[in-house]
LOLUMBA-838753 format. One record per residue (C-alpha): residue number from 0; x, y, z. Coordinates in pm, 1 decimal, padded with zeros to 6 digits. Example, Ala and Ser with C-alpha at 12.3 -4.5 7.8 and 13.67 -1.06 7.14 Angstrom:
LOLUMBA-838753
{pt 0 {01230.0 -00450.0 00780.0}} {pt 1 {01367.0 -00106.0 00714.0}} 
end
This chain:
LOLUMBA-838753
{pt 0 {-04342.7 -00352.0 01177.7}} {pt 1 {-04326.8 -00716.3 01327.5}} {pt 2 {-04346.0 -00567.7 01703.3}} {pt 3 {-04677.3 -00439.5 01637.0}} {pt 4 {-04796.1 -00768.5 01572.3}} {pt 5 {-04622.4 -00934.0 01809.7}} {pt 6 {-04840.1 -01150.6 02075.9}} {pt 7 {-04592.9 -01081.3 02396.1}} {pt 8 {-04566.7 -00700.3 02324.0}} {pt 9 {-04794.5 -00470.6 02559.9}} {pt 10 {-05132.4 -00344.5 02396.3}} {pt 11 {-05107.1 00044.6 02338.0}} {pt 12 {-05263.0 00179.3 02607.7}} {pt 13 {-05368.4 00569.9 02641.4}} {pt 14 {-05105.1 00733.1 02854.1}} {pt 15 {-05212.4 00872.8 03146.7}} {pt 16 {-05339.6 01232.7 03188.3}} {pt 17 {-05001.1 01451.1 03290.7}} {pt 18 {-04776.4 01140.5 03142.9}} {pt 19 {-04434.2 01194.7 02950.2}} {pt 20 {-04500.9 00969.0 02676.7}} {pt 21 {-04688.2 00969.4 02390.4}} {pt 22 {-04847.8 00627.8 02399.2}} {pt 23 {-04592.0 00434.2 02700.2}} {pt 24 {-04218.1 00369.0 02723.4}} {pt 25 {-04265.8 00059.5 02509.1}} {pt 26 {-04454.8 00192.0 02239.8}} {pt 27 {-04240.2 00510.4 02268.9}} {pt 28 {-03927.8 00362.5 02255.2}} {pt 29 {-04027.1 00129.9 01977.0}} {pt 30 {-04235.2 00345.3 01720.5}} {pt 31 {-04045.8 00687.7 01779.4}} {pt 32 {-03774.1 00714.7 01951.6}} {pt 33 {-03584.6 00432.2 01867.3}} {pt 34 {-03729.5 00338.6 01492.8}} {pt 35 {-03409.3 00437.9 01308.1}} {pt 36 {-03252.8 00175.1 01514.9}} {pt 37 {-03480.4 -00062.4 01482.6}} {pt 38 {-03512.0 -00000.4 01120.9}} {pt 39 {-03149.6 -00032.9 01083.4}} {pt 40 {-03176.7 -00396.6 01279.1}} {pt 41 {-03450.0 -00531.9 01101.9}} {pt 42 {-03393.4 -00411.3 00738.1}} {pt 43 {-03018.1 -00360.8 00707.3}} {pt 44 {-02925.1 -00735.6 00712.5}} {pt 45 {-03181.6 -00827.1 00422.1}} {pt 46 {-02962.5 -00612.0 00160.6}} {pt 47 {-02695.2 -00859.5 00200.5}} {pt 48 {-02994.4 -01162.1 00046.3}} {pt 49 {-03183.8 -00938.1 -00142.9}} {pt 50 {-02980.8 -00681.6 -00304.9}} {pt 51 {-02982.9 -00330.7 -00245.5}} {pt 52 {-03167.3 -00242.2 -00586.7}} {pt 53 {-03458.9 -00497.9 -00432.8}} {pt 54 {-03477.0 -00394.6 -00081.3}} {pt 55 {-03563.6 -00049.2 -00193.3}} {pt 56 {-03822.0 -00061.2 -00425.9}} {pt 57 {-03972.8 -00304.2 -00140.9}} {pt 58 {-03954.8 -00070.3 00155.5}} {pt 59 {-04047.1 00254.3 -00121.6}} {pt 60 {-04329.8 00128.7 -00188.2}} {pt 61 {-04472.7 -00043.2 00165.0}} {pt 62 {-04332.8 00241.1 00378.2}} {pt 63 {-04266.5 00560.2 00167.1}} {pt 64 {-04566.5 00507.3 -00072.3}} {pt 65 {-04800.3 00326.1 00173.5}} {pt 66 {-04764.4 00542.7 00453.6}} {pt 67 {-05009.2 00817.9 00228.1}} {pt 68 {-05238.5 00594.3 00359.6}} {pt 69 {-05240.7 00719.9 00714.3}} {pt 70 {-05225.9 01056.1 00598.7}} {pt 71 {-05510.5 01068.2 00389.9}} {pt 72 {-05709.3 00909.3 00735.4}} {pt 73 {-05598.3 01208.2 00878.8}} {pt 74 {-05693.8 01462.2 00651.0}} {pt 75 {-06013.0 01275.3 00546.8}} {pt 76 {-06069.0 01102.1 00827.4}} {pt 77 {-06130.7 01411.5 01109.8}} {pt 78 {-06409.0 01584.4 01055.2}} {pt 79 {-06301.5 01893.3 01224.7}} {pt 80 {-05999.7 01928.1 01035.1}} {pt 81 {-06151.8 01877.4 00724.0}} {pt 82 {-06391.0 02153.5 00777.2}} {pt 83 {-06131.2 02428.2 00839.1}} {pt 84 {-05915.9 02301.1 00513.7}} {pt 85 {-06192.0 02151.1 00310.9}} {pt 86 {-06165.7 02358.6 -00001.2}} {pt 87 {-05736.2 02284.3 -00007.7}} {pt 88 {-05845.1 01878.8 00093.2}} {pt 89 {-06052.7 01913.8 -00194.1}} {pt 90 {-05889.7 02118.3 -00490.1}} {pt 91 {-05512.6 02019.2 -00424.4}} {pt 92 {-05518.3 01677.0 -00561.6}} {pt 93 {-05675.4 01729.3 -00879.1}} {pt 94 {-05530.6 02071.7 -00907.3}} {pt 95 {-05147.0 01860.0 -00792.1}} {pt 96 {-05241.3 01558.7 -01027.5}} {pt 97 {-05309.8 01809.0 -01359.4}} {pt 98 {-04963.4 02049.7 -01281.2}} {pt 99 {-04773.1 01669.5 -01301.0}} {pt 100 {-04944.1 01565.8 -01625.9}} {pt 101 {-04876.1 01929.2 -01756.1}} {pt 102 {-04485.6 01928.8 -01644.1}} {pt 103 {-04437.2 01580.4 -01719.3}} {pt 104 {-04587.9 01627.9 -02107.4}} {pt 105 {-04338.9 01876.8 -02159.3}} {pt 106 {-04048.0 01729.0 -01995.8}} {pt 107 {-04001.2 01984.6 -01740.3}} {pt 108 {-03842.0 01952.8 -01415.4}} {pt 109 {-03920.8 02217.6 -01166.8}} {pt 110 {-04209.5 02010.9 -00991.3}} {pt 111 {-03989.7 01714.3 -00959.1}} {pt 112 {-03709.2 01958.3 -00741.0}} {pt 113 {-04023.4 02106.4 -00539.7}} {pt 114 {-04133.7 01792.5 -00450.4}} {pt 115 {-03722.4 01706.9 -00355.1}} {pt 116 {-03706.5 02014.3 -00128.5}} {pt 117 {-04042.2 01989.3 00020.1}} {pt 118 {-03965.0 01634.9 00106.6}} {pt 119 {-03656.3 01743.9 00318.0}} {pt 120 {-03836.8 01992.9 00481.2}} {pt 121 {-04155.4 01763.5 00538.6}} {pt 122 {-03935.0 01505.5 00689.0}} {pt 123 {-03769.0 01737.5 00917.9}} {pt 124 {-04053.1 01922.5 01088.7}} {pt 125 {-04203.0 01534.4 01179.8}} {pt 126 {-03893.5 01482.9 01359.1}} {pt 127 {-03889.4 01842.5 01503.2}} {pt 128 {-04281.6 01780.0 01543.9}} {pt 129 {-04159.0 01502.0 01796.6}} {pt 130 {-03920.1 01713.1 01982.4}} {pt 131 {-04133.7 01956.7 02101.3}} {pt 132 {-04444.9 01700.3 02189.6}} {pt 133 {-04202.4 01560.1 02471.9}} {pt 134 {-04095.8 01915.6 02579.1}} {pt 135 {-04505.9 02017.9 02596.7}} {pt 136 {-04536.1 01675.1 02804.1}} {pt 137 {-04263.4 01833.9 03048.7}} {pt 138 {-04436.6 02198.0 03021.1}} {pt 139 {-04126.8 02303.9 02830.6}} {pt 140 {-04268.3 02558.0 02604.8}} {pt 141 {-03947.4 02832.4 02592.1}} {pt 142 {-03999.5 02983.7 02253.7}} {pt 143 {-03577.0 02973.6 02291.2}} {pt 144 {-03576.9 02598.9 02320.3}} {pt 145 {-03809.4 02604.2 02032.1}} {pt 146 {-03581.5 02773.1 01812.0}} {pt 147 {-03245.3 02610.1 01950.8}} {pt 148 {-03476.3 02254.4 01872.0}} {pt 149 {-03521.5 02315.9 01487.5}} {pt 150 {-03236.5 02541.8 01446.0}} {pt 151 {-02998.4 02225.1 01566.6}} {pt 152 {-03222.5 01958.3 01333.2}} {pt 153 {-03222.3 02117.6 01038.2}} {pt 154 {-02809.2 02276.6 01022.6}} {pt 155 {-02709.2 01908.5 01128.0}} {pt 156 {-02970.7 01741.1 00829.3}} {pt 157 {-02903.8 01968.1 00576.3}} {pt 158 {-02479.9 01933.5 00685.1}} {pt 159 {-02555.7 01563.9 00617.1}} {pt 160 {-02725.8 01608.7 00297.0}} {pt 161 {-02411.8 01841.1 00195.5}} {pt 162 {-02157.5 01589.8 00324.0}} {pt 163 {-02391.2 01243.9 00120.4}} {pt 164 {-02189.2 01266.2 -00206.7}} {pt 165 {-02519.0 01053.2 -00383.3}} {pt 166 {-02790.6 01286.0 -00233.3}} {pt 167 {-02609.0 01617.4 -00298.2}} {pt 168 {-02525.5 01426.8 -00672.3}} {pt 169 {-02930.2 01351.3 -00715.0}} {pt 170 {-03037.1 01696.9 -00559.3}} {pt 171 {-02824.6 01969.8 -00781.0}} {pt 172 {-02916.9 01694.3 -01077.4}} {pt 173 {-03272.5 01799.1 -00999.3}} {pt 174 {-03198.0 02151.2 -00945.6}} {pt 175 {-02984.6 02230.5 -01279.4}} {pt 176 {-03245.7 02046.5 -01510.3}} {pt 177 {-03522.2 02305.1 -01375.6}} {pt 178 {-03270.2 02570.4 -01458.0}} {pt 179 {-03095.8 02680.1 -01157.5}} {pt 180 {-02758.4 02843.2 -01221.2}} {pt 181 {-02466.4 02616.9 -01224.4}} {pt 182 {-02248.2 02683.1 -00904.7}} {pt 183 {-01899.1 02644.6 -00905.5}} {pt 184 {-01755.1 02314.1 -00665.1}} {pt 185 {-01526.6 02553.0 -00528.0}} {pt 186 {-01848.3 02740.4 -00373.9}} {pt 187 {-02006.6 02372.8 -00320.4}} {pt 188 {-01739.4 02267.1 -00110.6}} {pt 189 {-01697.5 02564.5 00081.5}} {pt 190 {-02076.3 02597.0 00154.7}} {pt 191 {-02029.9 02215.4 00306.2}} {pt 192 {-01699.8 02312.2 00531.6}} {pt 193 {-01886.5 02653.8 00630.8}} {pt 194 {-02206.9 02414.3 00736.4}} {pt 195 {-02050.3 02165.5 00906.9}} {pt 196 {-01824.1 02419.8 01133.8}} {pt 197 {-02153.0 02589.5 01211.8}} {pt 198 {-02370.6 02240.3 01296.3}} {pt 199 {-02045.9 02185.8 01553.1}} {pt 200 {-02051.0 02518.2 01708.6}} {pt 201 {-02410.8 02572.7 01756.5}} {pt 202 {-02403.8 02186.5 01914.6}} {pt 203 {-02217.5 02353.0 02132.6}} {pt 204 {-02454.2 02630.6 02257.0}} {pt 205 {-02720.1 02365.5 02204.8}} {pt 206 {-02552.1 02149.2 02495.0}} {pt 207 {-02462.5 02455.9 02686.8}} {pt 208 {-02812.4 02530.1 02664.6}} {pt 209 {-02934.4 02252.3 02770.7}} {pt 210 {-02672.6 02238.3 03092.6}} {pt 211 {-02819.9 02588.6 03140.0}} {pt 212 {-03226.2 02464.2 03153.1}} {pt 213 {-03111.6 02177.1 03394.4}} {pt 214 {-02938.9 02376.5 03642.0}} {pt 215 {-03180.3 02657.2 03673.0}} {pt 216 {-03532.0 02426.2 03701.2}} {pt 217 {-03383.5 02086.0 03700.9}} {pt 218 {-03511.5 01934.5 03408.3}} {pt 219 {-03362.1 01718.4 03159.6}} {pt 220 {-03543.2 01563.0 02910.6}} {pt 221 {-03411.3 01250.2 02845.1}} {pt 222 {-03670.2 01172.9 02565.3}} {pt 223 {-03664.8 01479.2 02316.0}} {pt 224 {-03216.0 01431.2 02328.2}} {pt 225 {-03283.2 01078.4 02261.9}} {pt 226 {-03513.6 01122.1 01988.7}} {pt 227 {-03259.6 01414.9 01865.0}} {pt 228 {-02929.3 01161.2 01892.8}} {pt 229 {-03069.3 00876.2 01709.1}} {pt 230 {-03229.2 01085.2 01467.5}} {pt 231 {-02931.4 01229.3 01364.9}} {pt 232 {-02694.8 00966.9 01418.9}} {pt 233 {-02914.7 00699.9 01184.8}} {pt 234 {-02891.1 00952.6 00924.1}} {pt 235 {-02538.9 01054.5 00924.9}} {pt 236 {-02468.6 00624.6 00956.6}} {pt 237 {-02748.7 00592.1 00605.8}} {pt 238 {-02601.7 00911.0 00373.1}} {pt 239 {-02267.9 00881.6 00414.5}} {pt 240 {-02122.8 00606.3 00649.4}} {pt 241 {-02322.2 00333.1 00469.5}} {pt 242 {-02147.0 00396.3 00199.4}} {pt 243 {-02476.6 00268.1 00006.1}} {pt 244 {-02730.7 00498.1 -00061.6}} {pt 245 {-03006.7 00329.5 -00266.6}} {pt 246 {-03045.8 00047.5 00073.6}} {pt 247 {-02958.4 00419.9 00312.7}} {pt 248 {-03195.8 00582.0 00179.1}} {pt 249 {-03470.0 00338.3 00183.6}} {pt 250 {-03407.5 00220.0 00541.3}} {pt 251 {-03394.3 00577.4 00632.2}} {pt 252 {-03723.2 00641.9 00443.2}} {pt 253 {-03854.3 00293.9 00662.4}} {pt 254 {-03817.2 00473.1 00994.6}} {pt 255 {-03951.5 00808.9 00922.1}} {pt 256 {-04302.4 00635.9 00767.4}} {pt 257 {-04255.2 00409.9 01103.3}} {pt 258 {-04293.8 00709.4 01324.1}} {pt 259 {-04568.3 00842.0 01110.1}} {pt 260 {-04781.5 00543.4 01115.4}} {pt 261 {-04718.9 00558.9 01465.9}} {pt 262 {-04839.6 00925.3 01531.0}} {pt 263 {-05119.3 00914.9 01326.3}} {pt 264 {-05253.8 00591.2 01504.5}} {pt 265 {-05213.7 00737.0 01874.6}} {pt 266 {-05369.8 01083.9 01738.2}} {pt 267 {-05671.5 00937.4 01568.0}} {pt 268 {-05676.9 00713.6 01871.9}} {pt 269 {-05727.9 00965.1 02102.8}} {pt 270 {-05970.7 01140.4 01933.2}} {pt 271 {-06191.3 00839.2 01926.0}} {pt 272 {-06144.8 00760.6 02294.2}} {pt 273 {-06262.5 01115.3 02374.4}} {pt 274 {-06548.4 01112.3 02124.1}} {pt 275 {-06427.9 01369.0 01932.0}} {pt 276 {-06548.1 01446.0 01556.7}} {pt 277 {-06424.7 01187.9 01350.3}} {pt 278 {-06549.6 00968.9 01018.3}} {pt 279 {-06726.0 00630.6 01126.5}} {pt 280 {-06454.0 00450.5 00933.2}} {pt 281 {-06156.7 00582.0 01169.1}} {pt 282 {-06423.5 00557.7 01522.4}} {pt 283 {-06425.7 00198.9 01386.0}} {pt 284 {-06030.5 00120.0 01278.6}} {pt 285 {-05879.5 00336.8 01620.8}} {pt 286 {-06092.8 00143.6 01858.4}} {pt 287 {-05872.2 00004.2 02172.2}} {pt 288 {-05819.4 -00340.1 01988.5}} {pt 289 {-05487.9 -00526.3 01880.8}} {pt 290 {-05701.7 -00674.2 01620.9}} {pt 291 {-05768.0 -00351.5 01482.4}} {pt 292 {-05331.8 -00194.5 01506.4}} {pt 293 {-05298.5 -00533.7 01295.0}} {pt 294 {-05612.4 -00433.2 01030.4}} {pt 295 {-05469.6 -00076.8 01036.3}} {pt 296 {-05127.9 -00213.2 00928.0}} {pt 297 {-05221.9 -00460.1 00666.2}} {pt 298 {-05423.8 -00172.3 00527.8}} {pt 299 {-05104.4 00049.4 00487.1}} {pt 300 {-04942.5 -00270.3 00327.1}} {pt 301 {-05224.1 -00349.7 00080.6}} {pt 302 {-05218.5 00023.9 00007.2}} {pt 303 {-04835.8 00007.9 -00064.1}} {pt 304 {-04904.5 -00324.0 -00245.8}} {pt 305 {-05056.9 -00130.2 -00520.0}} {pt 306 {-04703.8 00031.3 -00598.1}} {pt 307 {-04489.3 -00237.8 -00554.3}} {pt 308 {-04719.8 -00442.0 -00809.0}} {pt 309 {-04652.9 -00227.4 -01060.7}} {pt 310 {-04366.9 -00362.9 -01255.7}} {pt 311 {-04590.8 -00696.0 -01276.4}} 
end
């Protein structure tokens, strides 16, 4: 979060029409590609001072819960997008809000594991989400590399979630108080060896793939196996080589709302640079102004505020 504010940094600048990034190799490189490591950098070393118990409820609630924020300037926020979904922008909250206070009166637990699994699929398609955005900038648009994009992303995710002894512990706890049938840890552990021999092998068609795409048309793309290696490299380093999953989790959590604020600033951005439809409130906040990347952040924080400030 510090490099946004930081005086030396370059000023997000629209990339050029026909240009590889998103926003520019700086802003690239800091806000997407390379978040998990700088998330890793920045937050990691504060667990030692802090605590790990500490460190998560902070970044939970500036990151995880504050990072709604942009969301809701998205959905709200564009007027063209609200027109198309305005009756689910609309009805879904209150209808969300009253199916928690009816679950949670009767002590039930089936929204809580929808919410779980919808999280690790949310999470996952953002990443994917960023995959294909720097194969569209390259004109890569091979339904196969589509497929061979998520299908690699998700085996590899879900083969860490199997092999994270806390988050498989936390997700069948979920699971078998809404009433899914026990399984056997025979069955468990087989379904982890059978997913992790399948994440290897289809790495390897992945790469052979990819060998395959460069030789015929010459074209590597430097930025989407980047954003794939780091990706999955800070997660399998937070679930399981950690070896602390309350300060894993939460620094993993960090870098995924990290991207997000990022994508939703350069979108809204855009759309307010080419006049598009948009809510006088974000044609105000996504004007070309470092002033304004600072406001927009210390509105997420103030937002997140609200949840941290809880327990007081």
């Amino acid at each position: 979060m510090s490099s946004l504010r930081s005086v030396t940094a370059p000023t997000p600048r629209a990339p050029s029409p026909g240009s590889a990034w998103i926003l520019s190799p700086f802003w690239d490189s800091t806000l997407f590609i390379g978040a998990p490591l700088i998330c890793i950098a920045a937050f990691l070393p504060l667990r030692s001072a802090w605590g790990s118990e500490n460190l998560s409820l902070f970044l939970l609630a500036f990151f995880t819960f504050g990072h709604h924020l942009p969301g809701f300037m998205r959905a709200y926020g564009d007027r063209e997008l609200f027109a198309r979904y305005r009756w689910r922008f609309l009805l879904a909250p209150p209808l969300i809000l009253a199916a928690t206070l009816w679950f949670s009166a009767r002590d039930l637990h089936g929204l809580l594991f929808l919410v779980f699994t919808w999280d690790i699929w949310h999470v996952l398609m953002q990443h994917y989400g960023f995959m294909r955005i720097y194969d569209a900038k390259q004109g890569e648009i091979s339904p196969w590399t589509a497929r061979l994009d998520l299908a690699v992303s998700l085996s590899w995710y879900l083969t860490f979630i199997a092999l994270s002894p806390q988050y498989r512990h936390n997700f069948f706890l979920r699971a078998y108080a809404s009433g899914i049938p026990f399984l056997s840890p025979v069955l468990v552990d087989s379904t982890v060896k059978l997913l992790l021999g399948f994440s290897c092998l289809l790495t390897g068609a992945y790469g052979a793939y990819t060998f395959f795409v460069w030789k015929k048309r010459r074209h590597f793309n430097r930025r989407k196996l980047f954003t794939l290696a780091i990706f999955l490299m800070a997660t399998g380093y937070l679930y399981i080589g950690l070896n602390d999953f309350t300060a894993g989790f939460a620094i993993w959590s960090a870098f995924h709302c990290l991207q997000y604020y990022g994508i939703v600033w350069a979108f809204n951005r855009n759309r307010v640079l080419k006049n598009q439809a948009v809510s006088l409130f974000v044609r105000f906040l996504f004007r070309p102004s470092p002033i304004l990347v600072i406001l927009y952040v210390g509105l997420i924080l103030l937002y997140g505020g609200i949840n941290y400030g809880i327990p007081y």
